[in-house]
C-alpha angles and dihedrals in degrees: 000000000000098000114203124357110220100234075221088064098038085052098049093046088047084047094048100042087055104058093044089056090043093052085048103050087036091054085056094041090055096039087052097058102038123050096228115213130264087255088053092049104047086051093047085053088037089053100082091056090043090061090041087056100047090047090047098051096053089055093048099045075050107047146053148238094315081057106040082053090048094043078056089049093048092052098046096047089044091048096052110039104023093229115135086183101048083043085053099056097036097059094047087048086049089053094043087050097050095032089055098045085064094225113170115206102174 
């Protein structure tokens, strides 16, 4: 189904998933053995909103009216229920739902 796997490929994804494993278990070594600040805490809560953001704000830049709708979607259901995940997958919901009524609003 795949065919061949470069050695190169599988190199670079081992390499990669280790040292994703390695910053994460290195992240709760480190919080375990020092008690981080308030400040730091209330970064390290504000931090999934933060990505959300980031990730938001190029699609939008990007996209058009059906984003723009869903980016509303996302804000309003972030804001409400603090929930980065439900946000998430309302907003893609949201996306799916305009994008396949085939709606134009140019």
């Amino acid at each position: 189904m795949f065919g061949e796997v470069s050695l190169t490929a599988l190199a670079v994804v081992s390499g990669m998933s280790i040292v994703t494993y390695v910053t994460k278990a290195g992240g709760f070594w480190a919080l375990d053995r020092v008690e981080p600040s308030e400040s730091v805490r209330d970064g390290l809560d504000a931090l999934p909103g933060g990505i959300l953001v980031a990730i938001l704000v190029v699609r939008l830049l990007e996209g058009g009216l059906s984003e723009w709708m869903a980016g509303i979607v996302v804000v309003v259901v972030a804001h409400r229920t603090e929930s980065v995940l439900l946000a998430m997958v309302v907003g893609v919901g949201t996306l799916l739902i305009v994008r396949g009524s085939g709606a134009s609003f140019v």
